[in-house]
NUBAZA-989229 format. One record per residue (C-alpha): residue in three letters; z, y, x. Coordinates in steps of 0.02 Angstrom, whole numbers, padded with zeros to 5 digits, always signed. Layout:
<nupas>
ALAZYX;...
</nupas>
This chain:
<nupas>
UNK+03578+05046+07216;UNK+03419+05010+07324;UNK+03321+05121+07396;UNK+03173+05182+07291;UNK+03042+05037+07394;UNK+03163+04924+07402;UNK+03204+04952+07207;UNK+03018+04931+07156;UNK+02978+04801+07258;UNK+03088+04672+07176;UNK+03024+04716+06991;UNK+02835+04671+07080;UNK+02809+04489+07037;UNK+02912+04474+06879;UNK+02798+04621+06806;UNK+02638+04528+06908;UNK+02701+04368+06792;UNK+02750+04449+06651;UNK+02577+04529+06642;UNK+02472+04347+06709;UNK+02579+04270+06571;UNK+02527+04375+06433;UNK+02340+04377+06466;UNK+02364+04192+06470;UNK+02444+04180+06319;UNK+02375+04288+06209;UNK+02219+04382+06309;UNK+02110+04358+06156;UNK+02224+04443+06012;UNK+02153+04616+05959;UNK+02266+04774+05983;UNK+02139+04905+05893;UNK+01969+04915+05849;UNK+01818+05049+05923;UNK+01727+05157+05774;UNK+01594+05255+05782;UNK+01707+05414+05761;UNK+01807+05367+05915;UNK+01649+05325+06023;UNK+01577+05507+06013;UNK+01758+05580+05975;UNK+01798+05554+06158;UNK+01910+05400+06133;UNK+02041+05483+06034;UNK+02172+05350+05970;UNK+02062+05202+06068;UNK+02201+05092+06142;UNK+02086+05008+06273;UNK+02239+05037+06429;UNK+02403+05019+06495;UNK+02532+05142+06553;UNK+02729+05086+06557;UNK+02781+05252+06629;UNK+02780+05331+06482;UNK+02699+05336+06297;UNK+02719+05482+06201;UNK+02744+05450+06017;UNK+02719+05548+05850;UNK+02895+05588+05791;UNK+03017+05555+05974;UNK+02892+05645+06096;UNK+02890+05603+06267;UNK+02994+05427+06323;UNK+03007+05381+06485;UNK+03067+05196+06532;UNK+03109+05175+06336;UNK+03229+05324+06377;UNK+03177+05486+06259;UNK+03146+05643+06360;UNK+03319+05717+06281;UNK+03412+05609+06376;UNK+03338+05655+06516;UNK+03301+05816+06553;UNK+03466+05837+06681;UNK+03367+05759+06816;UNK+03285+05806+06954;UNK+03075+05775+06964;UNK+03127+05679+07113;UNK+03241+05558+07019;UNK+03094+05557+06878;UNK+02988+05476+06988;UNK+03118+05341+07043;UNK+03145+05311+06860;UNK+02934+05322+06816;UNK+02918+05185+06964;UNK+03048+05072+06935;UNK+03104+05088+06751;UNK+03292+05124+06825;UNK+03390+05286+06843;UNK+03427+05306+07026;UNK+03625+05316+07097;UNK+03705+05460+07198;UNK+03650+05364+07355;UNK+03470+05313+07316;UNK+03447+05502+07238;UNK+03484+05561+07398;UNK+03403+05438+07505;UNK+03236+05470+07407;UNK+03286+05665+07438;UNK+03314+05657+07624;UNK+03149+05547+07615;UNK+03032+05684+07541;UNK+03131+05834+07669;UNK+03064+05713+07831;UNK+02878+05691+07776;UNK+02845+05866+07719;UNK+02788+05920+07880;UNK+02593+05988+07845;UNK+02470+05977+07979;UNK+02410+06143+08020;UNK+02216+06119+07966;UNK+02276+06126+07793;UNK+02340+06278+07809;UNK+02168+06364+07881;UNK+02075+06248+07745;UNK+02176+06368+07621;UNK+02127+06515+07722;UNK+01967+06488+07728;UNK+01924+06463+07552;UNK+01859+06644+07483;UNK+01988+06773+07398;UNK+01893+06734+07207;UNK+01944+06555+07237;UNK+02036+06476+07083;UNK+02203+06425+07144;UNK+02158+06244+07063;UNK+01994+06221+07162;UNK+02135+06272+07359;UNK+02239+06151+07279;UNK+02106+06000+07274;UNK+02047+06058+07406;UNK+02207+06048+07507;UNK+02277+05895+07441;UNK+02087+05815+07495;UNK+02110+05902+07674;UNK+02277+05780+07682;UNK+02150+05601+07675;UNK+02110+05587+07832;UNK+02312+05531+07838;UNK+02300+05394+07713;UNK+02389+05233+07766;UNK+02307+05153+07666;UNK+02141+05181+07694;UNK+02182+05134+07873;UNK+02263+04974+07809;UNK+02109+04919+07705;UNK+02006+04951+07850;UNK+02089+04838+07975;UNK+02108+04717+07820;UNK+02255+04692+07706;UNK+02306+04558+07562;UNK+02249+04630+07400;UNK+02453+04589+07340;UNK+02504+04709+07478;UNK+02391+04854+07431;UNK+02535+04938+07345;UNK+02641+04970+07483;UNK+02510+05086+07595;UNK+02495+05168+07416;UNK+02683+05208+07396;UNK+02680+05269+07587;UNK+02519+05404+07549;UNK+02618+05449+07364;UNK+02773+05468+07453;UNK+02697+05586+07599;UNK+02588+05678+07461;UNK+02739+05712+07358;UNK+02827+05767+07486;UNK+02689+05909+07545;UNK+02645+05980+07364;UNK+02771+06112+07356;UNK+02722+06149+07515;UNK+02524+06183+07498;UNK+02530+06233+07318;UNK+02649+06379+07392;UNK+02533+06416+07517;UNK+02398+06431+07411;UNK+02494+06556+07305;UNK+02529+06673+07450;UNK+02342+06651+07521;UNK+02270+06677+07345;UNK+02348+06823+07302;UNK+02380+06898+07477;UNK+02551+06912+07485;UNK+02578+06896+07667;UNK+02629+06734+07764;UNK+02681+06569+07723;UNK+02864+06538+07709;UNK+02949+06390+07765;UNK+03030+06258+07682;UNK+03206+06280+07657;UNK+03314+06123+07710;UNK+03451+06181+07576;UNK+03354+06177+07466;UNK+03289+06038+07364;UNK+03098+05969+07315;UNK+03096+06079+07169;UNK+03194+06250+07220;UNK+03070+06253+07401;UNK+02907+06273+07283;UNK+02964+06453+07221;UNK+03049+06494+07378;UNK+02898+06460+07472;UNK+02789+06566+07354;UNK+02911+06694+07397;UNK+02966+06708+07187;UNK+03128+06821+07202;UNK+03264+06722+07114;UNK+03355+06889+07026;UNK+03480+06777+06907;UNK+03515+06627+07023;UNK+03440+06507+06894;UNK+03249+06508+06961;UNK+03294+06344+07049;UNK+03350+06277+06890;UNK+03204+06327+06782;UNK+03066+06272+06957;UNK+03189+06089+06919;UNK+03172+06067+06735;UNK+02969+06128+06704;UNK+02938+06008+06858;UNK+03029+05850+06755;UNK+02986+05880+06601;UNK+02782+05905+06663;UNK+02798+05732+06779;UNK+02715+05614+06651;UNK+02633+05599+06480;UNK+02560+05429+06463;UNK+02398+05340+06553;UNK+02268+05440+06419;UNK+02290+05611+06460;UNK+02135+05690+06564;UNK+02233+05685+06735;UNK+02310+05528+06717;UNK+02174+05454+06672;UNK+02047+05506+06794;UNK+02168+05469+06918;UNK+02178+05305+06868;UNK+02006+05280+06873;UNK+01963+05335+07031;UNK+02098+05226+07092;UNK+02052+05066+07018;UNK+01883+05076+07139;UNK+02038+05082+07273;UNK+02015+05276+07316;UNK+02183+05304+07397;UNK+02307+05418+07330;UNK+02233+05581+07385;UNK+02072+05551+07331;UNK+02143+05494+07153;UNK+02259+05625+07146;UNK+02127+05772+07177;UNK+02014+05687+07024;UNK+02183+05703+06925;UNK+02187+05871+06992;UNK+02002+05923+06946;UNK+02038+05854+06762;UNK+02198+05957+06738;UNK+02103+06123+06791;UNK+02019+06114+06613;UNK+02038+06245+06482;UNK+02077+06109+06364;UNK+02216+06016+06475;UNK+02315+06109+06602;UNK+02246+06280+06576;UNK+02334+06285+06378;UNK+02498+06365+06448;UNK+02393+06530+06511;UNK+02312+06554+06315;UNK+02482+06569+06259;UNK+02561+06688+06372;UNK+02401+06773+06342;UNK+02424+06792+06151;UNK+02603+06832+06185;UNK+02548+06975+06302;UNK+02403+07030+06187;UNK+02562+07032+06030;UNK+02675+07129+06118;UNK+02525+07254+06166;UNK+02484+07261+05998;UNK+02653+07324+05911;UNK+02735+07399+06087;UNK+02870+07288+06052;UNK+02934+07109+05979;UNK+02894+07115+05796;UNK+02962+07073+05651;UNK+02954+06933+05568;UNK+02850+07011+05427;UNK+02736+07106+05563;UNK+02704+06923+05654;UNK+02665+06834+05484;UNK+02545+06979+05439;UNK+02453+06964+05602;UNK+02467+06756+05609;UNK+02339+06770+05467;UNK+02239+06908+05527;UNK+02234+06785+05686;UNK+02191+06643+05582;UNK+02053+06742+05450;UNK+01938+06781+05605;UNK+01920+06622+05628;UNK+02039+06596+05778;UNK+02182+06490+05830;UNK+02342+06514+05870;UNK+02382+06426+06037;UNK+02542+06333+06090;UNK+02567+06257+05907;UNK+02512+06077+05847;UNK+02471+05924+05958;UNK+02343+05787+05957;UNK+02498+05653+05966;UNK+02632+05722+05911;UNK+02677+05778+05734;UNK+02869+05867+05755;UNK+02907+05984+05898;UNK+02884+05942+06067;UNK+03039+05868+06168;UNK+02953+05966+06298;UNK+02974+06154+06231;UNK+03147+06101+06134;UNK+03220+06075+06336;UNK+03144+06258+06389;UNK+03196+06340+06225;UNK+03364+06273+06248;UNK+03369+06318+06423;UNK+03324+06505+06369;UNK+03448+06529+06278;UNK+03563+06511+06402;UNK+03474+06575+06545;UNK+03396+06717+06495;UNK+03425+06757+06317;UNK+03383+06933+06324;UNK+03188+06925+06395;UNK+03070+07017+06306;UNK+02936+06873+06299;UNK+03074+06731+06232;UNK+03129+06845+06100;UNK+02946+06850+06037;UNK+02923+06655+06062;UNK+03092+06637+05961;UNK+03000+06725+05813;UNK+02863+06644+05832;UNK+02966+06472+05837;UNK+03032+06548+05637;UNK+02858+06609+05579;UNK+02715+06529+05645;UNK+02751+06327+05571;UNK+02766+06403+05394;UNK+02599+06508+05405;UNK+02514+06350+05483;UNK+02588+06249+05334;UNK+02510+06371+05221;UNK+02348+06365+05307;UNK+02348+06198+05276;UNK+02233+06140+05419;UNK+02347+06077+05559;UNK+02400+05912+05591;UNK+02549+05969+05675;UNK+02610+06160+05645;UNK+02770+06124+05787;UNK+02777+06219+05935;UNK+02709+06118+06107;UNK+02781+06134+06279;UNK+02647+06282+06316;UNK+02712+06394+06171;UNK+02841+06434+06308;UNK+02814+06356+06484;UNK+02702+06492+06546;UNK+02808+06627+06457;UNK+02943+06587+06551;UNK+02868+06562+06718;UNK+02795+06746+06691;UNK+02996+06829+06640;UNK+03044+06741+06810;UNK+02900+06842+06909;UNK+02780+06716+06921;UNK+02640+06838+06839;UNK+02500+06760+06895;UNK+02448+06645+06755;UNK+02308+06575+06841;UNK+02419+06484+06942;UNK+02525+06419+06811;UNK+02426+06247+06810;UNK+02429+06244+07006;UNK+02623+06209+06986;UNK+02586+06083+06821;UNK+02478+05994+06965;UNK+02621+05990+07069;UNK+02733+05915+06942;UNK+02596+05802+06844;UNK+02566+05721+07038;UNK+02722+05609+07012;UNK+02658+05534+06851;UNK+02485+05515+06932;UNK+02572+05434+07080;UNK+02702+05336+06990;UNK+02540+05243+06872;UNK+02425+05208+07029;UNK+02564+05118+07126;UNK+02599+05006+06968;UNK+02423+04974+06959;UNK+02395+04937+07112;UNK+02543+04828+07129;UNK+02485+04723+06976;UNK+02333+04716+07060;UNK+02247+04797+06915;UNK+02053+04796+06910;UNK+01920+04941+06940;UNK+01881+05031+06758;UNK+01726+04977+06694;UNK+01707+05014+06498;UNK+01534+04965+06429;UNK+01459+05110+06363;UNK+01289+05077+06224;UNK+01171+05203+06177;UNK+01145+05283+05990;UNK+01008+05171+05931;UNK+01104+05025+05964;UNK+01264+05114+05864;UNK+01133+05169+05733;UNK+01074+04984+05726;UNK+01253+04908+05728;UNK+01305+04996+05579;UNK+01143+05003+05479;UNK+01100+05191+05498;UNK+00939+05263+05492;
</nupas>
């Protein structure tokens, strides 16, 4: 099989006339409509863009390249991306190849480094993160190549070249800003036995006690890589790279957008309430004791986090490939007992309540749980290593784009008199 450039650029102009072809053909057929409710509802359900990454859909989940995230949860985040980029499942060789690739541009320049050190001890590991990935720019190939003046059909392959080199340092600085952030000495180098995933928790020093840290670092990188074009980071990424921002400056607006309390930050609510139950009873309770307080939880008026999903109605692929990979791995932790109850009780008192769309579990029921029984216990960091993972998705849409030479975002907004006058309100 071809190397991963090689690979995506032959798929470039049958997707550049698949794509002319259908705007030709059919540009003026409506796919949805715009109401009111969606307008100040923050777009929910609009379908106004285009990701072929990945959709996510009600009942399957997550599908990547058609393929549902079942399938595909025994590879690596680096052979993710080859499959998010070129819609094919990479060969021994071109694994490898794309491996060997990431080991020989994760060199970071120094600066970075004292950027991280620099930035004050209350820092929030997202903000040394953006910050780091925005010290990297003044690398970009391709703003370089725009500058001395490049064919607009070419733009792409500067793009892959910054994605590629970006890829390959996030283990890197995200790692250093965990040991900077929470002053635990200094850095540690990359490993070269180790692969892409395994070097992010060996570089953040987490000790691997059970010799399946490598595994777990692996499958919450995959499984984290991509979740359609609509999502906060995704889509801010996208934006800021239709106006051509290069793939660091995209990247860090992805990053800034993931840092909310309503995206990335959902994982650290749950290990929270998990925490605050096992506080509460001094142990993992019974079923009986966790139905009892589910509805004390939900009489105050409060929610209970990790459960339900604005797309999807079953449970997530997502936490169905970490549950599973409990089970195995680490049956007898404390916290994964309690999210197995939880998994029993919780739907049925959400059924009852009769208020949720969606009483499943979600991939944060358990992702941060399980970072934190591996000795990661600094929750505030959990979305720092989402960013890492999420930056192939972001990466794998903005090369696409720019490789279909897809236009700068520009939706027309209107004001509320005009909505008001539209629909006949006073």
């Amino acid at each position: 099989m071809a190397s991963l450039r090689d690979a995506f650029k032959s798929k470039i102009q049958s997707l550049r006339e698949d794509v002319d072809r259908l705007v030709a053909e059919h540009g003026d057929k409506v796919i949805g409509e715009s109401t009111v409710a969606q307008a100040y509802g923050g777009m929910r359900g609009l379908k106004c863009m285009v990701c072929d990454t990945s959709v996510v859909s009600p009942k399957d989940g997550l599908i990547l390249r058609g393929k549902p995230l079942s399938e595909l949860t025994h590879l690596s985040p680096e052979e993710t991306f080859y499959l998010l980029l070129t819609g094919d499942l990479p060969d021994a060789a071109a694994s490898k190849d794309l491996q060997d690739e990431l080991a020989a541009r994760s060199t970071v320049p120094g600066y970075v480094f004292d950027t991280i050190k620099l930035q004050p001890k209350t820092s929030h590991p997202m903000a040394m993160l953006t910050m780091a990935v925005l010290a990297l720019e003044e690398q970009s190939k391709f703003r370089a190549r725009y500058n001395e003046g490049i064919s607009k059909g070419d733009y792409w392959e500067p793009v892959l070249e910054d994605s590629l080199d970006l890829i390959a340092k996030m283990p890197t600085i995200a790692a250093a800003v965990y040991r900077s952030r929470y002053g635990l000495g200094d850095f540690i180098d990359r490993n070269p036995n180790l692969d892409w995933s395994a070097n992010l928790t060996h570089m953040m020093g987490v000790p691997d006690e059970t010799g399946t840290l490598g595994d777990l670092t692996r499958l919450y990188l995959m499984i984290h890589a991509d979740h359609e074009g609509g999502n906060v980071s995704a889509n801010l990424c996208h934006t800021a790279g239709s106006a051509l921002s290069d793939s660091y400056y995209s990247v860090a607006a992805g990053l800034s957008g993931l840092a909310g309390p309503l995206h990335g930050l959902a994982n650290q609510e749950c290990l929270r309430f998990h925490l605050g139950i096992m506080e509460r009873f001094g142990k993992v309770p019974s079923k009986d004791e966790l139905k009892d307080y589910a509805w004390e939880v939900l009489n105050s008026g409060r929610v209970i986090p990790g459960f339900g999903h604005a797309v999807l109605r079953d449970t997530d692929p997502r936490y169905t490939a970490l549950h599973e990979f409990a089970k195995k791995a680490c049956p007898d932790a404390e916290l994964f007992k309690l999210s197995h109850v939880m998994y029993e009780v919780i739907p049925g008192v959400l059924t009852e309540h009769g208020k949720a769309k969606n009483v499943n579990p979600n991939v944060d029921a358990l992702s941060g749980v399980l970072l934190y029984e591996y000795g990661v216990t600094q929750p505030r960091f959990y979305t720092a290593i989402f960013g890492v993972s999420r930056a192939l998705g972001m990466l794998a849409q903005l090369i696409v784009n720019r490789a279909l030479k897809t236009p700068i975002t520009r939706p027309k907004s209107v004001s509320t008199a005009w909505i008001k006058e539209q629909v006949g309100a006073k």
